[in-house]
CHARMM internal coordinates of N, CA and C (Angstrom, degrees):
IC EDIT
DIST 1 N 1 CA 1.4392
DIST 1 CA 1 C 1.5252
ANGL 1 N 1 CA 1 C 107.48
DIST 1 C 2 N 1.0880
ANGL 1 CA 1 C 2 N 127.87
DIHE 1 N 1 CA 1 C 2 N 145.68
DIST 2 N 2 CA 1.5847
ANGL 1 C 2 N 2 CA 140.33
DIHE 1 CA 1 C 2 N 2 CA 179.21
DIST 2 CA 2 C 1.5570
ANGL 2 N 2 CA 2 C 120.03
DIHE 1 C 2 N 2 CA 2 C -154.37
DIST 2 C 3 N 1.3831
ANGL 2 CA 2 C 3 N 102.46
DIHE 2 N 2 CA 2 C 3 N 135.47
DIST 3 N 3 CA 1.8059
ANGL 2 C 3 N 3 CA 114.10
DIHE 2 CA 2 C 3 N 3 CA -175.54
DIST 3 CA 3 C 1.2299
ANGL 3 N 3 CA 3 C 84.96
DIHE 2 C 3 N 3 CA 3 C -133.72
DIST 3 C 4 N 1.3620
ANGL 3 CA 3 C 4 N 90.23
DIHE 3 N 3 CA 3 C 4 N 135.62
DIST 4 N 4 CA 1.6680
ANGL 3 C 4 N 4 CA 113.20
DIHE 3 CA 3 C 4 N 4 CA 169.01
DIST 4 CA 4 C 1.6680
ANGL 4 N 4 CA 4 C 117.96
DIHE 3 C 4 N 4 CA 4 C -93.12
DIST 4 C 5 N 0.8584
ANGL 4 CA 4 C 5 N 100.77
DIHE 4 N 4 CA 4 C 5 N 145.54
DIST 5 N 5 CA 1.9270
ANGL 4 C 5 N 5 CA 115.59
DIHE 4 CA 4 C 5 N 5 CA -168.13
DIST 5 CA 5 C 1.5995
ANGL 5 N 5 CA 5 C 93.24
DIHE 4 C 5 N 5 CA 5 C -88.34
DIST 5 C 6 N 1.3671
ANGL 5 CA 5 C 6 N 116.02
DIHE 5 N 5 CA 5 C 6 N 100.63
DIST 6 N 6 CA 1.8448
ANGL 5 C 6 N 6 CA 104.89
DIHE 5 CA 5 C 6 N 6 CA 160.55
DIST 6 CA 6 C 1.6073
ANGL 6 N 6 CA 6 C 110.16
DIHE 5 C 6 N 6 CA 6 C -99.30
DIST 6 C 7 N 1.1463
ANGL 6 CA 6 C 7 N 104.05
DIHE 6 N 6 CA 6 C 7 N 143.23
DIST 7 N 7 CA 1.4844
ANGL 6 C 7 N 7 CA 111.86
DIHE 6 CA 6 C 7 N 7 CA 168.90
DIST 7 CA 7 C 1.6096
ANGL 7 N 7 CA 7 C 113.90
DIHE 6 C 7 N 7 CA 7 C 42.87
DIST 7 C 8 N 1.3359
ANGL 7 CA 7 C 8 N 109.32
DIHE 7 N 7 CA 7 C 8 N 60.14
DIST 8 N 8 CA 1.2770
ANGL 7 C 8 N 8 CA 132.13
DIHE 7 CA 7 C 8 N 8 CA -169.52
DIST 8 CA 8 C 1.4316
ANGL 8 N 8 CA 8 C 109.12
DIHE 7 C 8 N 8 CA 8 C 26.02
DIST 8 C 9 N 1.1308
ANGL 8 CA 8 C 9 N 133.37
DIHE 8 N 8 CA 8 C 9 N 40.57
DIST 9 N 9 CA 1.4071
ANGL 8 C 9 N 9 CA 125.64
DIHE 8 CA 8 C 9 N 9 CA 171.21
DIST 9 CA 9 C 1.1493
ANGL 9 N 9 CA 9 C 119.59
DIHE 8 C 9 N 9 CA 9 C -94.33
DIST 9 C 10 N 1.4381
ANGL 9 CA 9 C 10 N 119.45
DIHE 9 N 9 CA 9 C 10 N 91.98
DIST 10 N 10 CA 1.7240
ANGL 9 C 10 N 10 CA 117.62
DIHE 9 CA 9 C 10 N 10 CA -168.74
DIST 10 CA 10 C 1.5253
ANGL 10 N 10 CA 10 C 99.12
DIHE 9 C 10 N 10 CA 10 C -80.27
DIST 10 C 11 N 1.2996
ANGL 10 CA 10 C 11 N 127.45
DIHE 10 N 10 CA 10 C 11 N -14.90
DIST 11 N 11 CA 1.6957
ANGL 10 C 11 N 11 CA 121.16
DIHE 10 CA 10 C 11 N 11 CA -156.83
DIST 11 CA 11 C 1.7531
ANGL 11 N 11 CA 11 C 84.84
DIHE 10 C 11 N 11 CA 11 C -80.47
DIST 11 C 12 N 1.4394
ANGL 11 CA 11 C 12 N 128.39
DIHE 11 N 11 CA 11 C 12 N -42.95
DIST 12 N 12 CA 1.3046
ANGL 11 C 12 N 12 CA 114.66
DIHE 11 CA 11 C 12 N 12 CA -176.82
DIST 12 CA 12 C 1.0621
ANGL 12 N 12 CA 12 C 137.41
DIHE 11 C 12 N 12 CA 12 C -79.08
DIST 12 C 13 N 2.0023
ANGL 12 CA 12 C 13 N 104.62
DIHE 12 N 12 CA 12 C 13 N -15.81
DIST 13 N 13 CA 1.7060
ANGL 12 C 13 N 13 CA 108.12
DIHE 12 CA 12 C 13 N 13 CA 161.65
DIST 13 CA 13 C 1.3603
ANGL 13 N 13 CA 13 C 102.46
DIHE 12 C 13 N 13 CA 13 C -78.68
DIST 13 C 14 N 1.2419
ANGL 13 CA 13 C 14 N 130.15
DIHE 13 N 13 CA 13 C 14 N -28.55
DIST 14 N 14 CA 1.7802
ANGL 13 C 14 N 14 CA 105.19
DIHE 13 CA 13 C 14 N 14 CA 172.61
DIST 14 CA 14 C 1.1934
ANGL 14 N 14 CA 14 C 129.15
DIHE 13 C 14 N 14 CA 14 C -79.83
DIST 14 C 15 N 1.4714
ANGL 14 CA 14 C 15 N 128.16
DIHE 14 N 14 CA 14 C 15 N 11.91
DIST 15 N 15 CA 1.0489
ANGL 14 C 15 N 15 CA 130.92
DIHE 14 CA 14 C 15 N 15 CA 139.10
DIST 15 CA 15 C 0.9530
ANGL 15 N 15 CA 15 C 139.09
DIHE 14 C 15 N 15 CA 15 C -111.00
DIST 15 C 16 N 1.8262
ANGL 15 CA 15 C 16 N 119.17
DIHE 15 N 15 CA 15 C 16 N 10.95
DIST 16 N 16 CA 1.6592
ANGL 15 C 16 N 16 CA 119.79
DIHE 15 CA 15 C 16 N 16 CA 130.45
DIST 16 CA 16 C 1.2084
ANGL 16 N 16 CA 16 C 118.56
DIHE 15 C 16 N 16 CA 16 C -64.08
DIST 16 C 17 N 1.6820
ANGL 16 CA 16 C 17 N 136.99
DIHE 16 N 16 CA 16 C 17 N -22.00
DIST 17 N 17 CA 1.1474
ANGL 16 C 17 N 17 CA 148.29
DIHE 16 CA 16 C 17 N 17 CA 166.83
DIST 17 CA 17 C 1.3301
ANGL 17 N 17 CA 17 C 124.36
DIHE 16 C 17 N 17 CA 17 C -42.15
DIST 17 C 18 N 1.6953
ANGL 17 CA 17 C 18 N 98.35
DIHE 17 N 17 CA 17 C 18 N -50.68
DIST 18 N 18 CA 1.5101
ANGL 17 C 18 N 18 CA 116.41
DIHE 17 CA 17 C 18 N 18 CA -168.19
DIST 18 CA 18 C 1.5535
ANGL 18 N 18 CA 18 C 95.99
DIHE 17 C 18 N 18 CA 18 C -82.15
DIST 18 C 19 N 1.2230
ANGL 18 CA 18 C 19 N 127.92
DIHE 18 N 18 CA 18 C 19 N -50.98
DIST 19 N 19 CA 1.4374
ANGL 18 C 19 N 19 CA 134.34
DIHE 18 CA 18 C 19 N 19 CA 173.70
DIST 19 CA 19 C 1.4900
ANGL 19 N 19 CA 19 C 118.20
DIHE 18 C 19 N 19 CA 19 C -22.41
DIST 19 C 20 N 1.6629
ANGL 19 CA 19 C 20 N 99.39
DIHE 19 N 19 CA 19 C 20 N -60.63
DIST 20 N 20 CA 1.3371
ANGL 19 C 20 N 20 CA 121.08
DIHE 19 CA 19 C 20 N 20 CA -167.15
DIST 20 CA 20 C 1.9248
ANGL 20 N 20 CA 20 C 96.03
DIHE 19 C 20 N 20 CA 20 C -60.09
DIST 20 C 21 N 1.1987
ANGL 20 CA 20 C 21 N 102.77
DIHE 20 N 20 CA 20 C 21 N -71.39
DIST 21 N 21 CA 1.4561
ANGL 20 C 21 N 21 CA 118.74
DIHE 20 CA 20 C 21 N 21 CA -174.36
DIST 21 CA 21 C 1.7275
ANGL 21 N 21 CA 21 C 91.74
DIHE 20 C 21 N 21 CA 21 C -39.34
DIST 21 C 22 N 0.7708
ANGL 21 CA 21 C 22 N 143.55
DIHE 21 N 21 CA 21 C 22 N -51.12
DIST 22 N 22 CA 1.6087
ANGL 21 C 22 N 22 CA 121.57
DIHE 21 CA 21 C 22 N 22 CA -159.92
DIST 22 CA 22 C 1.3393
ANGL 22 N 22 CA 22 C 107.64
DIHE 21 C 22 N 22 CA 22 C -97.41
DIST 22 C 23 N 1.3288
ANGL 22 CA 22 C 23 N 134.71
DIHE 22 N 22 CA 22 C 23 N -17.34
DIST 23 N 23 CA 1.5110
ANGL 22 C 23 N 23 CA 125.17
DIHE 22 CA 22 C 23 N 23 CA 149.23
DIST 23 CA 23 C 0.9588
ANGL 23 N 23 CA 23 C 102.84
DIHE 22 C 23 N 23 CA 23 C -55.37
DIST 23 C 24 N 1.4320
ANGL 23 CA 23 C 24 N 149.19
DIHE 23 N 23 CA 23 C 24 N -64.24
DIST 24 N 24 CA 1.3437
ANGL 23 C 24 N 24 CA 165.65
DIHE 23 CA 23 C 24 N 24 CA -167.99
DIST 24 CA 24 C 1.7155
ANGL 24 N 24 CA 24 C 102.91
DIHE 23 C 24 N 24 CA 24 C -45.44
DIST 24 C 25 N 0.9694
ANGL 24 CA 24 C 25 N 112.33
DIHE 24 N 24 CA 24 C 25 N -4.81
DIST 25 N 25 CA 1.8208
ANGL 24 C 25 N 25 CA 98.72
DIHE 24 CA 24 C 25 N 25 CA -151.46
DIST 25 CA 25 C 1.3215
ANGL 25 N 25 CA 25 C 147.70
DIHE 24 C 25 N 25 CA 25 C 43.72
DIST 25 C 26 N 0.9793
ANGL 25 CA 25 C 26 N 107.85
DIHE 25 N 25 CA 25 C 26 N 36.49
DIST 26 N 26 CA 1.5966
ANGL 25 C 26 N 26 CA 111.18
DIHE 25 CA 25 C 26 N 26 CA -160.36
DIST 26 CA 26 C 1.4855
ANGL 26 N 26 CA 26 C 99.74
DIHE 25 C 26 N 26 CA 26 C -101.81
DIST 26 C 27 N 1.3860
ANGL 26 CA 26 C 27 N 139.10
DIHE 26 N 26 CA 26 C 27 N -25.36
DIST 27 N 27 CA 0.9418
ANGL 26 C 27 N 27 CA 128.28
DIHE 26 CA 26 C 27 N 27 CA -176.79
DIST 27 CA 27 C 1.7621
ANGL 27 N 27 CA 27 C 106.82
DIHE 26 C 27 N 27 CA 27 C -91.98
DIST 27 C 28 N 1.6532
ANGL 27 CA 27 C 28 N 124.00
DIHE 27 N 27 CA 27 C 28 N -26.29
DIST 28 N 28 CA 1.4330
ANGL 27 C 28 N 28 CA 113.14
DIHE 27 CA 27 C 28 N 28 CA 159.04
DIST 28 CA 28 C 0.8571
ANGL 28 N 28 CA 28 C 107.06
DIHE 27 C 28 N 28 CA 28 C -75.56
DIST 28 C 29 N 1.7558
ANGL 28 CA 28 C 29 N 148.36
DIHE 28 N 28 CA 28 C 29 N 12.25
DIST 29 N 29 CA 1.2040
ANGL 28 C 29 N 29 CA 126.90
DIHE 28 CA 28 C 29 N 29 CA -174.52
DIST 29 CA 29 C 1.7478
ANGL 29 N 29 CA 29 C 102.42
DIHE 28 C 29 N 29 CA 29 C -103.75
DIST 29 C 30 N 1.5732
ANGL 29 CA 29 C 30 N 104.16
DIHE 29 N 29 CA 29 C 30 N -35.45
DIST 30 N 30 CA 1.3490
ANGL 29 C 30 N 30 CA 127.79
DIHE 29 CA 29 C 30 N 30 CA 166.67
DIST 30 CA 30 C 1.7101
ANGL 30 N 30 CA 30 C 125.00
DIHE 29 C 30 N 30 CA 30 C -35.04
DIST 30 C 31 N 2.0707
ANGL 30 CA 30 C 31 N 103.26
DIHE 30 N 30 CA 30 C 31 N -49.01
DIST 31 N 31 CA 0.7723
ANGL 30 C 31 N 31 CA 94.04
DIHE 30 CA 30 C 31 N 31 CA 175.52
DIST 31 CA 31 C 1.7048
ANGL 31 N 31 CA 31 C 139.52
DIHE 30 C 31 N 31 CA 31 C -109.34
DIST 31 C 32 N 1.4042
ANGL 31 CA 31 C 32 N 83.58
DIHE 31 N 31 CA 31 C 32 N 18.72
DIST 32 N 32 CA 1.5779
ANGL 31 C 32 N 32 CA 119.10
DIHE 31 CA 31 C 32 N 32 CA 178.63
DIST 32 CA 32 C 1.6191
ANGL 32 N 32 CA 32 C 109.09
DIHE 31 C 32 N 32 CA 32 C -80.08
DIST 32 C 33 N 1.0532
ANGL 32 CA 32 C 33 N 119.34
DIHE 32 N 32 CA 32 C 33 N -49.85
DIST 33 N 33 CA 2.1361
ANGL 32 C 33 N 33 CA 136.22
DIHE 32 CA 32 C 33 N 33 CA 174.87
DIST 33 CA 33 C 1.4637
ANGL 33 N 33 CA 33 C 78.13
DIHE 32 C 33 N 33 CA 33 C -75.98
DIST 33 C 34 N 1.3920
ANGL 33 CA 33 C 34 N 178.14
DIHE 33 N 33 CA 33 C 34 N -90.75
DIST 34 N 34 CA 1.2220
ANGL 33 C 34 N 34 CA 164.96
DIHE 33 CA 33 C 34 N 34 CA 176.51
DIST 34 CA 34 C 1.4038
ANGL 34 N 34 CA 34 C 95.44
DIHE 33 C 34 N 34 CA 34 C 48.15
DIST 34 C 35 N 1.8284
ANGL 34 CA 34 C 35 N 107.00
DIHE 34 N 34 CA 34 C 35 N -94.63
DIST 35 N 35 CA 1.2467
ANGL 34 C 35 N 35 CA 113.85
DIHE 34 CA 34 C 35 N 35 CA -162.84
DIST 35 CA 35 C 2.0771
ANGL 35 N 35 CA 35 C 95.48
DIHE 34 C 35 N 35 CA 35 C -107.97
DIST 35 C 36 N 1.3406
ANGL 35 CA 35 C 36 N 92.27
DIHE 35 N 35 CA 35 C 36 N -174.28
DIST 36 N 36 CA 1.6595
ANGL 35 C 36 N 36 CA 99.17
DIHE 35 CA 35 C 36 N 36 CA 168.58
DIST 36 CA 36 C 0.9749
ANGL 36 N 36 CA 36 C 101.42
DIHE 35 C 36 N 36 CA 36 C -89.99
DIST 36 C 37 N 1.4456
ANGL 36 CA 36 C 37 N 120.44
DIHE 36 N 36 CA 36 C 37 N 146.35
DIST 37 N 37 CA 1.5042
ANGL 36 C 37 N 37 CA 138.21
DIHE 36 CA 36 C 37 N 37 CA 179.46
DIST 37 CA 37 C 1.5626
ANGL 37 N 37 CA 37 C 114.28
DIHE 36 C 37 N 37 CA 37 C -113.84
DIST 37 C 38 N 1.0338
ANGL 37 CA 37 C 38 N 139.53
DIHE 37 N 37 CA 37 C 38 N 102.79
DIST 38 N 38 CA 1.5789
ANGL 37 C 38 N 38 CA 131.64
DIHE 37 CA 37 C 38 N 38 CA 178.71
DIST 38 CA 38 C 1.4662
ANGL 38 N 38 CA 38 C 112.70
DIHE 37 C 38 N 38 CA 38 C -37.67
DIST 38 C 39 N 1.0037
ANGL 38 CA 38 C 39 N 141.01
DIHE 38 N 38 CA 38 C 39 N 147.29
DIST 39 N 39 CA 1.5994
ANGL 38 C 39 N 39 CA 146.87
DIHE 38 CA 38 C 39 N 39 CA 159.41
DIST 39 CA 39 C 1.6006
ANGL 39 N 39 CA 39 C 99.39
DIHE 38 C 39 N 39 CA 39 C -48.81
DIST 39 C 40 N 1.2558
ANGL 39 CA 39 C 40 N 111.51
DIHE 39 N 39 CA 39 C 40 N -82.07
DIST 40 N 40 CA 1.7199
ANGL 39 C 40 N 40 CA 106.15
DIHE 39 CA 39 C 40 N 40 CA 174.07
DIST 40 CA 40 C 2.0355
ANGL 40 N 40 CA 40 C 101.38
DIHE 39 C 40 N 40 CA 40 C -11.58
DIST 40 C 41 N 1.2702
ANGL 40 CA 40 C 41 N 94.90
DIHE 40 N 40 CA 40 C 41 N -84.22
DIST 41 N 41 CA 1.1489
ANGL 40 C 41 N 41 CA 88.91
DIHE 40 CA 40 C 41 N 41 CA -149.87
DIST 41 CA 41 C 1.7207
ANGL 41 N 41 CA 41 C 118.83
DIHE 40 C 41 N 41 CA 41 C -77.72
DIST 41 C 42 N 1.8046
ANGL 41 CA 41 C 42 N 113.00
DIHE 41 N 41 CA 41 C 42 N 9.20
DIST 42 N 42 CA 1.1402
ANGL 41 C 42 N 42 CA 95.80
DIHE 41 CA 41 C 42 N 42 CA 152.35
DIST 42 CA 42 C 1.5394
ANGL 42 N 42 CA 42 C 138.43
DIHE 41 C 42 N 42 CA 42 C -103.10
DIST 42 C 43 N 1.4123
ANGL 42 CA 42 C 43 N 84.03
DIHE 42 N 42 CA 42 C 43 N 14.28
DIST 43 N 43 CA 1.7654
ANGL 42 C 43 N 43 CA 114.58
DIHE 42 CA 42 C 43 N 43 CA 168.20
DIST 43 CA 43 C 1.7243
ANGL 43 N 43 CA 43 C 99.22
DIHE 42 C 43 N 43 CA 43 C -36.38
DIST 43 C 44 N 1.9637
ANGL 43 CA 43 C 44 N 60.18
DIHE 43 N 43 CA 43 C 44 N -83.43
DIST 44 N 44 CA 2.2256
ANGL 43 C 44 N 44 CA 81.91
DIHE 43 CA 43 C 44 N 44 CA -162.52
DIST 44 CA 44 C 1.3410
ANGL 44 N 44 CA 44 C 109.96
DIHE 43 C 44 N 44 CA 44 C -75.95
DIST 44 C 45 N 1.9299
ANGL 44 CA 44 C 45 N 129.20
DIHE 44 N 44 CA 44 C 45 N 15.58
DIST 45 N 45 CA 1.5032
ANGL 44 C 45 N 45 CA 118.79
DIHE 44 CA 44 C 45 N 45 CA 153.16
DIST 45 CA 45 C 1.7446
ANGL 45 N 45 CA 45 C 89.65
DIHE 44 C 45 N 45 CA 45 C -72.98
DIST 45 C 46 N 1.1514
ANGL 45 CA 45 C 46 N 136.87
DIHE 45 N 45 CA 45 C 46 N -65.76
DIST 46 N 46 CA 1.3283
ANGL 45 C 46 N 46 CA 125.44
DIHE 45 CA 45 C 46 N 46 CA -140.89
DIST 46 CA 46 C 1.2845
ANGL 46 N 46 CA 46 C 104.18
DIHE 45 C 46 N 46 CA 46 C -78.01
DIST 46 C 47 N 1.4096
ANGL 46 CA 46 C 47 N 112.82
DIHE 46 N 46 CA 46 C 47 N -28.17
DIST 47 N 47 CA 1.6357
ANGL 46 C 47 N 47 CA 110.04
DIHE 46 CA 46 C 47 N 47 CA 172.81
DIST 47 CA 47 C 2.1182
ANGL 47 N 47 CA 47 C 114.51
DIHE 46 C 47 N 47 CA 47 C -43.98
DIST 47 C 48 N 1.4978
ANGL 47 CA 47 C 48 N 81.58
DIHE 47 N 47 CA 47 C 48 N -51.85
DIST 48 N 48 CA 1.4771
ANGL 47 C 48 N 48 CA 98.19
DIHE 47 CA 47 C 48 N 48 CA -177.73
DIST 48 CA 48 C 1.4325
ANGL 48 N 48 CA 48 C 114.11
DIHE 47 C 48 N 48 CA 48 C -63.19
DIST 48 C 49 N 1.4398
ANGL 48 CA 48 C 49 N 123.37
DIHE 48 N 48 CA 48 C 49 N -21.97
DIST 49 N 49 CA 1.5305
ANGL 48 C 49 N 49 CA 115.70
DIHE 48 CA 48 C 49 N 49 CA -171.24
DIST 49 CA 49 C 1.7061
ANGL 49 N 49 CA 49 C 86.44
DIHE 48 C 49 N 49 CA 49 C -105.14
DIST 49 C 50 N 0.8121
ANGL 49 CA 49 C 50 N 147.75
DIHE 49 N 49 CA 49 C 50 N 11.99
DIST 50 N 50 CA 1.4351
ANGL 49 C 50 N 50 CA 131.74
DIHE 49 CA 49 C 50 N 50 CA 144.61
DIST 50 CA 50 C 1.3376
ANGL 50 N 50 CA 50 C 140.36
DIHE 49 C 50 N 50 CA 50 C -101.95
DIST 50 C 51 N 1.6188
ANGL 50 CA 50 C 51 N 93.51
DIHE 50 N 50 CA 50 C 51 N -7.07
DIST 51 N 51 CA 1.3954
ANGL 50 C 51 N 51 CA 95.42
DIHE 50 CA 50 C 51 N 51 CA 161.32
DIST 51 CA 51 C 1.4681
ANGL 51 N 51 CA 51 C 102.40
DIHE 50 C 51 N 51 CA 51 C -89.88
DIST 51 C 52 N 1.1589
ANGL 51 CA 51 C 52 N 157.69
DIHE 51 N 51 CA 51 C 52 N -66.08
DIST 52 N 52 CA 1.4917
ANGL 51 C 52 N 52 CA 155.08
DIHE 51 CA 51 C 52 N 52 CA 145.91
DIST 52 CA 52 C 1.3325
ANGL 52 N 52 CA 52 C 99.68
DIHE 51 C 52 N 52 CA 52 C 14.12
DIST 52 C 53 N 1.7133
ANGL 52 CA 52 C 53 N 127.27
DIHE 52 N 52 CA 52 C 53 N -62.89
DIST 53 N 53 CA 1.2580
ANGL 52 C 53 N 53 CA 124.48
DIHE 52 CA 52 C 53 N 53 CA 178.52
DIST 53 CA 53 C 1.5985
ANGL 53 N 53 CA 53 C 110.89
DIHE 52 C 53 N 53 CA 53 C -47.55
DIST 53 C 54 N 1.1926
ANGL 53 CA 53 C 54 N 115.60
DIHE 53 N 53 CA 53 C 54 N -61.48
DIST 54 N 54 CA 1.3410
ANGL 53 C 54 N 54 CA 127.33
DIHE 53 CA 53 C 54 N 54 CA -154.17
DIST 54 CA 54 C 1.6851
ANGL 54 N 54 CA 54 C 87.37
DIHE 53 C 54 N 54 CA 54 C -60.44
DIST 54 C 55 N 1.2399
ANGL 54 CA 54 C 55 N 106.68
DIHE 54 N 54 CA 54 C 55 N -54.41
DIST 55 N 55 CA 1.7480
ANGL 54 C 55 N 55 CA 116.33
DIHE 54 CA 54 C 55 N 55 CA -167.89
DIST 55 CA 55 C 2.0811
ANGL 55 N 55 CA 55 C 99.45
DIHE 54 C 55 N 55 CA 55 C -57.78
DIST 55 C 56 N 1.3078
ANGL 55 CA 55 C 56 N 119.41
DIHE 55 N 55 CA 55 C 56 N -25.17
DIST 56 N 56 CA 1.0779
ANGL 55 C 56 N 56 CA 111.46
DIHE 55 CA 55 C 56 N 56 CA 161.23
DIST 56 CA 56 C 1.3351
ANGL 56 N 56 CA 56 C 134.21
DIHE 55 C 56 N 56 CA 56 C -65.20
DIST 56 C 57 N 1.3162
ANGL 56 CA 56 C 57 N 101.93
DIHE 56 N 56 CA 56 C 57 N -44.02
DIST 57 N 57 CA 2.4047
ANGL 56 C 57 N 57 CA 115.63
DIHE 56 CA 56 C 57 N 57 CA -179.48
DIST 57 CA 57 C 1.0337
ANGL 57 N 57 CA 57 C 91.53
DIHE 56 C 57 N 57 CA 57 C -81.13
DIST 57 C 58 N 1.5358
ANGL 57 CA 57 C 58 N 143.70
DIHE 57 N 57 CA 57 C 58 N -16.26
DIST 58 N 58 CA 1.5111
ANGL 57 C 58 N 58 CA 124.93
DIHE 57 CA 57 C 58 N 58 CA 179.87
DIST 58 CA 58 C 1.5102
ANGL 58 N 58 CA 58 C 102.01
DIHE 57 C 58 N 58 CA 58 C -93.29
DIST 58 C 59 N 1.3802
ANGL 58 CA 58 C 59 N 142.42
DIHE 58 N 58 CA 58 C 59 N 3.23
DIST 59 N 59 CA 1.3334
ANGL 58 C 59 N 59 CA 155.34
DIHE 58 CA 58 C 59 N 59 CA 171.46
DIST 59 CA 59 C 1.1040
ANGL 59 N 59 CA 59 C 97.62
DIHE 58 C 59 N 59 CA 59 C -105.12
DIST 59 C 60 N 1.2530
ANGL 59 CA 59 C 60 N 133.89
DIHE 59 N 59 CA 59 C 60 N -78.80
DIST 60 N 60 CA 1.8336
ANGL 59 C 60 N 60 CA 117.92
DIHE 59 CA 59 C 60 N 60 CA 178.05
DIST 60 CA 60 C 1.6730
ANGL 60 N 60 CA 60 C 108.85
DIHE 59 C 60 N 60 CA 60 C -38.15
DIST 60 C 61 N 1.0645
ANGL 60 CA 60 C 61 N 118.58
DIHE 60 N 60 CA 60 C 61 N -62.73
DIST 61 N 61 CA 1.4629
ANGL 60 C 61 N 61 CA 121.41
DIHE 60 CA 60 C 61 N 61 CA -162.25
DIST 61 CA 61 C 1.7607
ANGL 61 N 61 CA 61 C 113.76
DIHE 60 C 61 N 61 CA 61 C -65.08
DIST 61 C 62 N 1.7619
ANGL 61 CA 61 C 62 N 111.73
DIHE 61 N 61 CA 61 C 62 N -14.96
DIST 62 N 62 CA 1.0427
ANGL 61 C 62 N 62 CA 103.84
DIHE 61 CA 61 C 62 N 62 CA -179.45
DIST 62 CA 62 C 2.0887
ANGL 62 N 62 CA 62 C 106.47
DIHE 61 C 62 N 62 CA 62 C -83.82
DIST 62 C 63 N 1.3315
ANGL 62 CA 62 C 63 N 102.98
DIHE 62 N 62 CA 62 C 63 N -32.87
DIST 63 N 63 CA 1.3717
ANGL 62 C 63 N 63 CA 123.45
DIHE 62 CA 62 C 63 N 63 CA 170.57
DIST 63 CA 63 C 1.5649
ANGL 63 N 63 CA 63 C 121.60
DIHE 62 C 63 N 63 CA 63 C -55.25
DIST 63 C 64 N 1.1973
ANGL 63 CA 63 C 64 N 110.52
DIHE 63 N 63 CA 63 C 64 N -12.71
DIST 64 N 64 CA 1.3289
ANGL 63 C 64 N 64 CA 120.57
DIHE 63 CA 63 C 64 N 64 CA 169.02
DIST 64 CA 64 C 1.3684
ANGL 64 N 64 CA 64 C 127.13
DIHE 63 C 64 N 64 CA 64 C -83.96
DIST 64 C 65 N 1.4514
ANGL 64 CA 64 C 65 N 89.44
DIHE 64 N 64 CA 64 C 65 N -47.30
DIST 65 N 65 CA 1.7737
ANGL 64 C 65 N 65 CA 112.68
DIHE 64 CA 64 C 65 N 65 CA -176.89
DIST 65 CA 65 C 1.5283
ANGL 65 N 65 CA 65 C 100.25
DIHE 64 C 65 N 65 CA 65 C -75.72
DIST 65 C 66 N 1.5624
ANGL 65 CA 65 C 66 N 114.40
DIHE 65 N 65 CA 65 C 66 N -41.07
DIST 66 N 66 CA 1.7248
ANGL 65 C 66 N 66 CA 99.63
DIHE 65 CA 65 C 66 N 66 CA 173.52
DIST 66 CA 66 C 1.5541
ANGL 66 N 66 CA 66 C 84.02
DIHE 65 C 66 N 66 CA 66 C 114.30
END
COOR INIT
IC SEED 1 N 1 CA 1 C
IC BUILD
C-alpha cells in the first residue's frame, strides 16, 4: 500500500492511510489475531457474518425493486 505526501502535508496522507487500512480490513483483521479464537467458535462467527451478509443484499436488493 502507498500514499503519497503532497505539499508536505503528512496530517492528510495519514488520513488517506487510515482510510485505506479500514476499507482494506486490516484494522478488523488486527483485532481479531488479538486473542486465540477456537475453530468451533470461529466457525459459527463466520457462519454468522454471512448470513447477516446475505440478510443484507437481500434488503438492499429488495429496496431497489420497490
Amino acid at each position: 500500500m502507498e500514499v503519497s505526501v503532497r505539499d508536505n502535508n503528512v496530517d492528510q496522507a495519514l488520513r488517506v492511510l487510515k482510510k485505506k487500512l479500514q476499507r482494506e480490513g486490516v484494522y478488523r483483521e488486527m483485532r481479531l489475531k488479538e486473542f486465540f479464537e477456537k475453530p468451533s467458535i470461529k466457525k459459527a462467527r463466520e457462519k454468522k457474518e454471512a448470513i447477516s451478509r446475505q440478510r443484507k443484499l437481500a434488503r438492499k436488493k429488495a429496496l431497489r425493486e420497490g
